[in-house]
C-alpha positions as CSV (number, residue, x, y, z in Angstrom):
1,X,53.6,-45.1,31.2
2,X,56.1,-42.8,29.8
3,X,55.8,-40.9,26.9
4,X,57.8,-42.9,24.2
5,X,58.5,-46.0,26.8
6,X,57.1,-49.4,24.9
7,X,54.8,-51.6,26.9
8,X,56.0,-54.0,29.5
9,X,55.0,-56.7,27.0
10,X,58.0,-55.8,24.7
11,X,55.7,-54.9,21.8
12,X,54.9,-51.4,20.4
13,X,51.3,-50.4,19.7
14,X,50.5,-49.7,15.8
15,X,49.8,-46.4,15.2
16,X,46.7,-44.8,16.5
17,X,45.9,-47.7,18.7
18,X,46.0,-46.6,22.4
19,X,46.8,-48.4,25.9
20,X,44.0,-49.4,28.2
21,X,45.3,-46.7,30.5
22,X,44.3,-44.1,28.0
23,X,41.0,-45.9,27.3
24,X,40.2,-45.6,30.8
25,X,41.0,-42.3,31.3
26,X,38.8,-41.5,28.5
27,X,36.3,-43.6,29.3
28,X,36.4,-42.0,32.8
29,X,36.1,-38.6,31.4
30,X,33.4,-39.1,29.2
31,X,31.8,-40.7,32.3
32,X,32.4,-37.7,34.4
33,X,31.0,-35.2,32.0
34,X,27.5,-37.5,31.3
35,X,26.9,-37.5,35.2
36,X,27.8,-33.5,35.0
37,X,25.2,-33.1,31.9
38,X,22.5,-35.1,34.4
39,X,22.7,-33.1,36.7
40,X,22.5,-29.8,34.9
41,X,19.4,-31.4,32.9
42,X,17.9,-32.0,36.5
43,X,18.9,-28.5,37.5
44,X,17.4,-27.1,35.0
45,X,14.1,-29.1,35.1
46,X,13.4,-28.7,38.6
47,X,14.0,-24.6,38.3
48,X,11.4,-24.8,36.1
49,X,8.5,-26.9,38.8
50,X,9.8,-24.7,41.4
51,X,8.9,-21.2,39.5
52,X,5.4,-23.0,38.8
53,X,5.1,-23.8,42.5
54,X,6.1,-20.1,43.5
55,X,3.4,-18.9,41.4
56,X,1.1,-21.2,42.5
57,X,2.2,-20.4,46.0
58,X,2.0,-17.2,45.5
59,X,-2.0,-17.0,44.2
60,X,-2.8,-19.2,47.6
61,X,-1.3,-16.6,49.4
62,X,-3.3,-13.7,47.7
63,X,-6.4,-15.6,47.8
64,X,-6.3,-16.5,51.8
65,X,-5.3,-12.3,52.1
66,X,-8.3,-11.3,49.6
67,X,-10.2,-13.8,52.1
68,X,-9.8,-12.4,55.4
69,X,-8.4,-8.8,55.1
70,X,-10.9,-7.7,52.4
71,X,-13.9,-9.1,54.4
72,X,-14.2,-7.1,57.1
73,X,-12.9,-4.0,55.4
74,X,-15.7,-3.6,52.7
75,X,-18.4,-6.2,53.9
76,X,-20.5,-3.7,55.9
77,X,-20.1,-1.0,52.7
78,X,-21.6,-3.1,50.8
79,X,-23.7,-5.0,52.7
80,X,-26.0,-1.4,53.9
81,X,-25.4,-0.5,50.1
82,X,-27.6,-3.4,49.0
83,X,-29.4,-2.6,51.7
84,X,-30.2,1.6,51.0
85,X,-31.0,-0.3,47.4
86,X,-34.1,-2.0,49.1
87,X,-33.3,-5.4,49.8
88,X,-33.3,-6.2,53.3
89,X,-30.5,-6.2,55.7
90,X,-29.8,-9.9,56.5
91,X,-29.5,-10.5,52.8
92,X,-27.2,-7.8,51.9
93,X,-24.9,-9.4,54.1
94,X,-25.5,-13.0,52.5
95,X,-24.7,-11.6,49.1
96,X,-21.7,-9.9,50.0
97,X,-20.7,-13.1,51.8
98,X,-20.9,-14.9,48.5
99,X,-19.3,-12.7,46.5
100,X,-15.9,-13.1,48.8
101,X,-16.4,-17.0,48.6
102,X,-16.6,-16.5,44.7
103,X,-13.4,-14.8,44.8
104,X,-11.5,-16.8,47.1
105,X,-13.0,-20.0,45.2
106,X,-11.6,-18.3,41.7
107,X,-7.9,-17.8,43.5
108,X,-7.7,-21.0,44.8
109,X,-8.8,-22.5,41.3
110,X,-5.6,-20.4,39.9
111,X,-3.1,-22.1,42.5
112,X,-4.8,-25.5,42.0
113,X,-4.1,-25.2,38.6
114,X,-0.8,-24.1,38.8
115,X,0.2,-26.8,41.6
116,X,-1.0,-29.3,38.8
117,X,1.6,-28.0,36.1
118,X,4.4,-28.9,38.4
119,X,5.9,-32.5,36.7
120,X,8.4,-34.8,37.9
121,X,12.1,-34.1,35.9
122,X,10.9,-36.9,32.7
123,X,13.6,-36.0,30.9
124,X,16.5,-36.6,33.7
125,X,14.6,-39.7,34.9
126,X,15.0,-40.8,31.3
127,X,18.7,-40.2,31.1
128,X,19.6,-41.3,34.8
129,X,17.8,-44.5,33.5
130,X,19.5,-45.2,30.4
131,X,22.6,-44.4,31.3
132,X,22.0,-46.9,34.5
133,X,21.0,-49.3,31.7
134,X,24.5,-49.1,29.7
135,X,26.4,-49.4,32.7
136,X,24.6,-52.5,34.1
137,X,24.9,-54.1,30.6
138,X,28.5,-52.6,29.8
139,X,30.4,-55.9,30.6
140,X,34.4,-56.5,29.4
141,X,34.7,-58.8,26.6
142,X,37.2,-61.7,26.8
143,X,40.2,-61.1,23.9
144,X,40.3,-63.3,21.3
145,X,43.1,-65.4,20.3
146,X,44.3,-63.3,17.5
147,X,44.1,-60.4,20.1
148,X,46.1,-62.2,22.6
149,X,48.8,-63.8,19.8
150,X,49.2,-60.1,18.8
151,X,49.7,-58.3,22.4
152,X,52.4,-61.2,23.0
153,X,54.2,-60.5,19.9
154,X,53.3,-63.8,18.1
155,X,51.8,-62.2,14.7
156,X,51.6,-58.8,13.4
């Protein structure tokens, strides 16, 4: 409509009440700018799970390197070390075995522990929810006489 046009119904609106056309545009806007909040919450949330999951990625990663690259490089150092301290040479190598288990057991205890941090987005879930709720429930409500007497221009 027009600025300054009168309805098609003859009438004019009383002051500060608006047409449906403005009602829906608000409505409509207001609708636009909960569903961009969402998905900034969800944004947000799941930047959050995937730092955790890098981390925890990341420790995996430096425990399966720890695992294999430091095993052959110091295992027969220490192993004849333990050894030139007296105890024989098939248990040298057992104990420096174990010792590289210990460590790769404590690194993948880090990234297990990280992994288990990461949480589903509650808070969006929460939102997306509710505001699915509102909608579902939002239904028009039929105008009442009075209403209706008025927009025809029966009463005032």
């Amino acid at each position: 409509m027009a600025a300054g046009a009168a309805p098609s119904n003859g009438r004019t609106p009383h002051e500060g009440e608006r047409t449906v056309g403005e009602l829906f545009a608000d409505a409509t806007a207001e609708l636009s700018s909960l569903v961009h909040d969402e998905i900034a919450l969800a944004k947000a949330e799941i930047k959050a799970d995937v730092v955790r999951g890098g981390i925890g990625t990341v420790a995996g990663v430096v425990a399966g390197v720890v695992a294999l690259a430091s095993v052959p490089m110091f295992s027969f150092a220490f192993a004849w070390g333990l050894q030139a301290l007296g105890i024989t040479t098939g248990w040298s190598f057992a104990i420096v075995g174990g010792a590289y288990l210990l460590v790769a057991a404590l690194l993948a205890f880090l990234m297990i522990r990280y992994f288990k941090k990461i949480r589903k987005p509650e808070r969006t879930i929460a939102g997306a929810q509710a505001t699915a709720q509102v909608l579902k429930n939002a239904r028009p409500r039929p105008a009442t006489k009075e209403e209706i007497d008025r927009a025809l221009g029966r009463i005032r």
